[in-house]
C-alpha positions, 0 to 999 in steps of 0.5 A, a space after each residue: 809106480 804101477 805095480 801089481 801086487 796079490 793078495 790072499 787076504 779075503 775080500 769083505 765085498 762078495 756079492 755070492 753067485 756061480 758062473 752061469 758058464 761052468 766050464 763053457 768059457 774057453 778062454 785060455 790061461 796058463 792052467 787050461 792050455 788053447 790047442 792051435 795048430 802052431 802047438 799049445 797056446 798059453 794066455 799070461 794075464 799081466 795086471 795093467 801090462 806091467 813087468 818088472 824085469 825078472 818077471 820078463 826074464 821069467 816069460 822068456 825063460 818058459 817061452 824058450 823052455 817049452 814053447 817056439 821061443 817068441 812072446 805074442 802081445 795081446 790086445 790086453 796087454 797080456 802075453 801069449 806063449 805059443 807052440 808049447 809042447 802038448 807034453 809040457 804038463 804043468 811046466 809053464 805055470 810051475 815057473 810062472 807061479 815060482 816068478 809070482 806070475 800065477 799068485 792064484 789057480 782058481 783066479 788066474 783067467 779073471 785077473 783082465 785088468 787094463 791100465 792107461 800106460 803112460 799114467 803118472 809119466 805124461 802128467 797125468 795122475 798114476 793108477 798103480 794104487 787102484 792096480 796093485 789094491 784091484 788085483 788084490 781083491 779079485 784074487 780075495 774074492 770068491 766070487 770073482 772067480 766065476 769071472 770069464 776070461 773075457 771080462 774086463 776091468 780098465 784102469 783110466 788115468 783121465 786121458 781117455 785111452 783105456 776108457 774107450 776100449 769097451 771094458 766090462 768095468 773102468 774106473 777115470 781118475 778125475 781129481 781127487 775123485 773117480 768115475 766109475 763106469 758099467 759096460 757102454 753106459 754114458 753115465 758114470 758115478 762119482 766116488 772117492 777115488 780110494 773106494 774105486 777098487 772095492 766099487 769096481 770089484 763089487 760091481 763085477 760081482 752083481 754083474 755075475 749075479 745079473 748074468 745068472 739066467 743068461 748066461 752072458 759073459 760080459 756086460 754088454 752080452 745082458 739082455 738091456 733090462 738086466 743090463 739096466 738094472 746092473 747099472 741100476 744096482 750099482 748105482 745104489 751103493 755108488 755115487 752120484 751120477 755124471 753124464 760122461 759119454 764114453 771115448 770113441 777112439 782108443 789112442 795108442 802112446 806115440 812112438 818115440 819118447 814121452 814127456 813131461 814137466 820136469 820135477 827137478 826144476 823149481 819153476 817149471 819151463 822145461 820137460 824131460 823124458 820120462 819114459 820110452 814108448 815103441 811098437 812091435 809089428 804085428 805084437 810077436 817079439 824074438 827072444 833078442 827083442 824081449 831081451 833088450 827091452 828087458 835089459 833097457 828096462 833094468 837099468 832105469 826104473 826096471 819095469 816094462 809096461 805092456 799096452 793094449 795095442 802090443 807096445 812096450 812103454 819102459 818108463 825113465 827118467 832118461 833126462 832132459 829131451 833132445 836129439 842126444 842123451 839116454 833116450 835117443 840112445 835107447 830109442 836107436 837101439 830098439 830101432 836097430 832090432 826092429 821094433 818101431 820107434 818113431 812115427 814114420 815106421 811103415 809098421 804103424 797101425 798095422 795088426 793082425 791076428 795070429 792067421 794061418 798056419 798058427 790057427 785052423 780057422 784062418 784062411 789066409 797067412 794074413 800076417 805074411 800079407 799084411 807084411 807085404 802091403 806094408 807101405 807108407 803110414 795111414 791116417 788110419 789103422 789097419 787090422 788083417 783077420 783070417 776069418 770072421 772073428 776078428 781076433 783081437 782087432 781093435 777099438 773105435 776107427 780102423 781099416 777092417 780086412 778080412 779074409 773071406 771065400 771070396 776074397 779079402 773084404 775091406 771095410 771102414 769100421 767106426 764103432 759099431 757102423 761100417 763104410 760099404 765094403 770093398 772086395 779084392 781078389 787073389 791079387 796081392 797088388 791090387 790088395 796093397 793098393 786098396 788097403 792104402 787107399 782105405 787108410 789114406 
């Protein structure tokens, strides 16, 4: 079972350095506070997006408290609480830290840690070992404290999904080993997978010792030679190289129920649901929402899985698969409050940033527009942003559009290439159309 447990005991890996950044990083946390213009912006960081439901109870408890009273998925599985009172001082953290949300003040931006939602429910092996022994040791180390609020660690089951995000440091269950990657780098180091953890640590803190002169905040923010000499460092105390390229397209969980060979039968012929798994348009939960995700989650395994492409996972079991029974009762549920369940919801695919009025340099209410696109399911995903920044956008193959002073720009992105671009202009219809046809 994943699950996220600090630990104050000092780490015996520390490589040394400081942050080359002091205090230039921006990223918000729930001690330094974003100023939007929707109010004060708090960023929670959730180890592997996972939750138990007190600690859900928690969020929503702070989010009603001091804040507009929703909860924001973050392409990190984290949560965002938006609109906070500029007066609400040290309130949140003081309930967040009481619910053993915030177990380190000095740590709390660097604890980005990405897992593969459905590890050890679809099959495929679990990571809670290297989650809950990862954490740990982030939080033990002085070092990591430097860590920007950008840097990312991701925790890979072996199906691919969380590898091909782009994090800063990942580790891939394979057998009974690991694969240890650096940013990008198509090769990876084999290693006993209990020394995973305490490799992914050490290979964060030479990455702080890299980025000294350059200030970079994340590995593929170093100049090639030092990046080169990173993977080059760490390799000395990891193991042998494996030529792995990493995955191009991240693939979210599938609406709907996940399966998997049932344990409880000796030959195993027959599957069971293991675990619910739906998407949240545009990632922004209402309280009744997160209240019923909460309470779904507490009468089975009492833990919600947050993924980073602003779904909920809540694992079962629910009992054997079929058009009737817990899972298709729940999943109904869920369904009639709004939240996507199945593949055919009109929302799949469809993100976008937080836009205006929530944030100053947006120049459309792209969430409203994207609402009003919303039609018949793409083949591929789609993406509004308000501005050029792409806030949160996501990984591998989608629809890029973006508001520029000329229009809505749509473009086909694949990794780092982009199809010539379409221009639309002060015509929603024609907009809808063109986004369709892009997706098609």
């Amino acid at each position: 079972m994943l699950a996220a447990m600090p630990d104050s005991a000092p780490s015996p890996l520390s490589a040394g350095g400081t942050s080359p950044r002091d205090g230039g990083d921006a990223c918000p946390g729930t001690l330094r506070l974003h100023r939007a213009d929707d109010g004060a912006l708090a960023r929670v960081r959730i180890p592997g997006g996972v939750l138990s439901a007190d600690r859900a109870d928690a969020l929503l408890a702070v989010a009603g408290r001091f804040g507009d009273g929703e909860l924001h998925l973050t392409s990190r599985g984290n949560v965002q609480l938006r609109g906070l009172d500029a007066e609400c001082g040290g309130g949140p953290a003081e309930l967040l830290g009481a619910a053993g949300l915030l177990p380190s003040a000095a740590h709390e931006r660097a604890r980005n840690i990405v897992a593969s939602p459905l590890a050890g429910l679809d099959g495929s092996p679990s990571v809670g070992g290297w989650l809950s022994e990862l954490d740990s040791l982030v939080c033990g180390s002085a070092a990591a404290a430097a860590l920007s609020g950008r840097f990312l660690f991701a925790l890979d089951s072996g199906r691919g999904d969380v590898d091909a995000l782009g994090a800063d440091v990942t580790l891939i269950a394979e057998g009974g080993d690991c694969l240890l990657r650096v940013g990008a780098a198509d090769e990876v180091f084999r290693l006993p997978s209990a020394d995973g953890p305490r490799a992914a640590l050490l290979a964060a803190e030479l990455f702080l010792r890299a980025a000294r002169d350059s200030g970079a905040w994340r590995v593929k923010d170093l100049p090639d030679d030092v990046r080169t000499a990173l993977v080059r460092a760490v390799g000395a105390t990891a193991g042998p190289v494996v030529h792995r390229p990493r995955p191009r397209t991240a693939k979210a969980p599938a609406p709907g129920p996940v399966t998997a060979p049932d344990s409880s039968t000796p030959a195993t012929t027959t599957t069971a649901v293991t675990a619910i798994s739906v998407g949240v348009p545009l990632g922004r939960l209402a309280p009744a929402q997160w209240r019923l995700l909460t309470e779904t989650a507490r009468r089975y395994r009492n833990e919600l899985r947050l993924t980073p492409w602003r779904g909920i996972v809540i694992p079962g079991p629910f009992g054997p698969t079929g058009r009737s029974g817990r899972a298709a009762e729940a999943l109904d549920a869920l369904a009639a409050a709004g939240l996507i369940t199945g593949p055919d919801s009109p929302w799949t695919g469809v993100g976008a940033c937080i836009g205006h009025p929530g944030c100053a340099k947006s120049l459309s209410d792209v969430r409203a527009e994207a609402g009003a696109a919303v039609g018949p399911v793409g083949r591929l995903p789609v993406y509004w942003s308000g501005c050029e920044r792409r806030c949160g956008h996501p990984h591998g193959e989608w629809i890029d559009v973006v508001v520029t002073p000329g229009g809505h720009r749509i473009s086909h992105v694949r990794g780092e290439h982009r199809a010539p671009r379409t221009v639309v202009r002060n015509d929603p219809a024609a907009l809808a159309s063109a986004v369709s046809e892009a997706r098609a």
